[in-house]
C-alpha atoms as a printed R data frame, in Angstrom:
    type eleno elety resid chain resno       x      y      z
1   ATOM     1    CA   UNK     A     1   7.092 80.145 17.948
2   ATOM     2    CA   UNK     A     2   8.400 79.776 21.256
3   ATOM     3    CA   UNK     A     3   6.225 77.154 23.089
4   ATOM     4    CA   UNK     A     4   2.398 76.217 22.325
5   ATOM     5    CA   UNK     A     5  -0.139 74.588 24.504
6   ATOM     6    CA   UNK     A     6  -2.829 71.985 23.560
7   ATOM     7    CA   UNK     A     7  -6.212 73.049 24.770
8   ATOM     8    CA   UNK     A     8  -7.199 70.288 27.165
9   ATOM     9    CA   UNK     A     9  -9.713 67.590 26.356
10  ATOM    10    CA   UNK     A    10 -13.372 68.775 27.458
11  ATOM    11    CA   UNK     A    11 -11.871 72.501 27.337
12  ATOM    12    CA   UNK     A    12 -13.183 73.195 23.695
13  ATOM    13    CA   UNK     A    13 -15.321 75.714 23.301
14  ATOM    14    CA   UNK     A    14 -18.634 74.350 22.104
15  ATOM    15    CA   UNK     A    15 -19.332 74.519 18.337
16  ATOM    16    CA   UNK     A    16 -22.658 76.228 19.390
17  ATOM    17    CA   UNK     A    17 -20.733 79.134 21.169
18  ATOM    18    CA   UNK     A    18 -20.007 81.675 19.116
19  ATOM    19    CA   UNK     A    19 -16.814 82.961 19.431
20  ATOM    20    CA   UNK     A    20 -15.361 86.260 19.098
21  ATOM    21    CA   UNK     A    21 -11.712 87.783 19.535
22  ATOM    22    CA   UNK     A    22  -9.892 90.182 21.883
23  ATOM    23    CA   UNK     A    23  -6.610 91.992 21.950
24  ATOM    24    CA   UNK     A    24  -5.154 92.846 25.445
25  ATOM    25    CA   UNK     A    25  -2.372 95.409 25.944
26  ATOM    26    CA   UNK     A    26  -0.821 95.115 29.253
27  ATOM    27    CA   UNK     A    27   1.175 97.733 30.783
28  ATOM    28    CA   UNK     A    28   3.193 97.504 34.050
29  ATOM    29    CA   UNK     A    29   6.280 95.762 35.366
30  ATOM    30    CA   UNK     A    30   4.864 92.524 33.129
31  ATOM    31    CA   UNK     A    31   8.138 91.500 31.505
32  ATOM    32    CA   UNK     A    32  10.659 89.282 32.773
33  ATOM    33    CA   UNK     A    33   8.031 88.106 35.213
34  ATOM    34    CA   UNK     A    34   6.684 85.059 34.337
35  ATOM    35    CA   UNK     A    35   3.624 87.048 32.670
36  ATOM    36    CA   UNK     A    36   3.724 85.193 29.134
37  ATOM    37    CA   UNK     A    37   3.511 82.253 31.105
38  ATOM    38    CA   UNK     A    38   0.928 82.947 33.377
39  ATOM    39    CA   UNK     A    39  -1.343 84.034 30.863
40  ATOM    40    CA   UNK     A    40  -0.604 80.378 28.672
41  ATOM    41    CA   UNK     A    41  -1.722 78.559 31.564
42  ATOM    42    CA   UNK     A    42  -4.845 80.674 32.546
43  ATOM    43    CA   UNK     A    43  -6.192 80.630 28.598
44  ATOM    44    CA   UNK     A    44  -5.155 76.880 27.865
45  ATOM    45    CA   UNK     A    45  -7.258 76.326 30.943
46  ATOM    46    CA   UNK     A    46 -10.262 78.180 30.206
47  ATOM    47    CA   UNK     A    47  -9.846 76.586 26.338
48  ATOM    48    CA   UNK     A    48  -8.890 79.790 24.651
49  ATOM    49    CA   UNK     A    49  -6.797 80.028 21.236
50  ATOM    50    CA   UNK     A    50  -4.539 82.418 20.485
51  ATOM    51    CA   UNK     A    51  -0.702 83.953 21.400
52  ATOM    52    CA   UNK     A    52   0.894 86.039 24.168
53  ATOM    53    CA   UNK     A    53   4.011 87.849 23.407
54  ATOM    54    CA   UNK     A    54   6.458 90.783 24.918
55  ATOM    55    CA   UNK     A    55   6.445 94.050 22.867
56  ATOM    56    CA   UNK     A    56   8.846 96.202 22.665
57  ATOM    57    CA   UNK     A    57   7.462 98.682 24.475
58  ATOM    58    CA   UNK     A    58   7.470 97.279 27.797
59  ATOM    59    CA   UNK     A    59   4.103 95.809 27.184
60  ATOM    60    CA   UNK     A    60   2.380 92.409 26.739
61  ATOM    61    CA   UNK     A    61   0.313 91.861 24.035
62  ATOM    62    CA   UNK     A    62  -2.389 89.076 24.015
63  ATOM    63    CA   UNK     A    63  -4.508 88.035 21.091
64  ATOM    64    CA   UNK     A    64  -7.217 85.298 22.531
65  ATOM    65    CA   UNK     A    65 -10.238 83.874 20.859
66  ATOM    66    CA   UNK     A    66 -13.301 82.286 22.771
67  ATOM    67    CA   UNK     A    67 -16.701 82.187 24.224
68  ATOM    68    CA   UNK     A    68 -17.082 85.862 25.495
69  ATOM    69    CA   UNK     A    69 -17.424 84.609 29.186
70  ATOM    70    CA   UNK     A    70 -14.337 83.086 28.840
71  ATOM    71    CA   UNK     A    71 -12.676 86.376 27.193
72  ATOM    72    CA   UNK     A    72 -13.863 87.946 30.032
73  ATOM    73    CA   UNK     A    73 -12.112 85.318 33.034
74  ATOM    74    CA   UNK     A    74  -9.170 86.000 31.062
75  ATOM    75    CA   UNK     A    75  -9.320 89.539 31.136
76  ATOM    76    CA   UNK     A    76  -9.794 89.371 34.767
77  ATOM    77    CA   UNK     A    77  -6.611 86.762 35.246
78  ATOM    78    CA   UNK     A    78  -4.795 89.439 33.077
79  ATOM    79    CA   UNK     A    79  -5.127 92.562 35.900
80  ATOM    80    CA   UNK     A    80  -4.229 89.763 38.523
81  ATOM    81    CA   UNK     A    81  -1.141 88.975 36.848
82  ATOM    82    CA   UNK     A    82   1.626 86.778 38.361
83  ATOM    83    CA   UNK     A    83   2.738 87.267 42.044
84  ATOM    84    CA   UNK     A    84   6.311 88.761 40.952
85  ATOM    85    CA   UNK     A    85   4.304 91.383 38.023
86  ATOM    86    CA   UNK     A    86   2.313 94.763 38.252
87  ATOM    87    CA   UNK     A    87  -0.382 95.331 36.417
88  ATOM    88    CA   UNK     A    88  -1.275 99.226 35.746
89  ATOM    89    CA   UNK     A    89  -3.614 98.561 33.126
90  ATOM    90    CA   UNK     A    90  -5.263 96.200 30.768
91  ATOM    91    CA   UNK     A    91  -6.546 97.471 27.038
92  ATOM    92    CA   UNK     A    92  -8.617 95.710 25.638
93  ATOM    93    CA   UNK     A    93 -10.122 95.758 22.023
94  ATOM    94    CA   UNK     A    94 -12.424 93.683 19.494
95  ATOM    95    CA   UNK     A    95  -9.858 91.886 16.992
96  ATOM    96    CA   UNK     A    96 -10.167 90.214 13.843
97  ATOM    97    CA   UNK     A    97 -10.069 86.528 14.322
98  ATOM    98    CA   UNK     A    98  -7.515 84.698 12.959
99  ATOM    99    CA   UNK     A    99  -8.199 81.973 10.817
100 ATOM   100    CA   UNK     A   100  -5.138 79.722 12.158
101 ATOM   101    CA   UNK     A   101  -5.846 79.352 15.939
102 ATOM   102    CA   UNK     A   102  -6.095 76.153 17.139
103 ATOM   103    CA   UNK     A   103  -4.279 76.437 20.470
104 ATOM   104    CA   UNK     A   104  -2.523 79.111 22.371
105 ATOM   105    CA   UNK     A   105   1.063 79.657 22.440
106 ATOM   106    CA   UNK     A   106   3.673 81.732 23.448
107 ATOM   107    CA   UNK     A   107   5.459 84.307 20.897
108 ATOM   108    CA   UNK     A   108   8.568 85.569 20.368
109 ATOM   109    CA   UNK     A   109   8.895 89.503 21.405
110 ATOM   110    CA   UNK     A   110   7.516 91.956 18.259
């Protein structure tokens, strides 16, 4: 584990909201750009869980779990990217939640 961020106080997602799970593969000039931590910030401050990390492929990989409107802002963050990336595509997929998400953090390349 390379760095992990506290979801901010008031950020929680609600224990009425249900929450569900997403997997993200981004493909474009997203390493070495900042991306891992520009997608941190934007899910610590919508109150996600979950990890980013570089693949070896070229692409990012992002596991996220939250309120499906909040999925969905981070989806949209994810085309955006950071100024210095390109983003040629964003996958995304239902994922089985994992049971040990408390926070998101950033993960080592896989």
């Amino acid at each position: 584990m390379e760095n992990e961020a506290t979801v901010p106080a008031g950020r929680e997602a609600s224990m009425t909201e249900t929450n569900e799970t997403r997997r993200y593969l981004v493909t474009g000039r997203v390493q070495g750009v900042g991306f891992r931590w520009f997608v941190e910030h934007a899910a610590v401050q919508l109150g996600l869980a979950g990890w980013v990390r570089n693949r070896a492929d070229g692409r990012v990989e992002v596991l996220a779990s939250g309120p499906r409107q909040k999925l969905h802002d981070l989806y949209v963050e994810l085309k955006k990217g950071p100024r210095a990336s390109r983003v040629d595509n964003v996958e995304v997929e239902d994922a089985a939640p994992e049971t040990n998400l408390k926070s998101f953090r950033i993960e080592g390349t896989w």
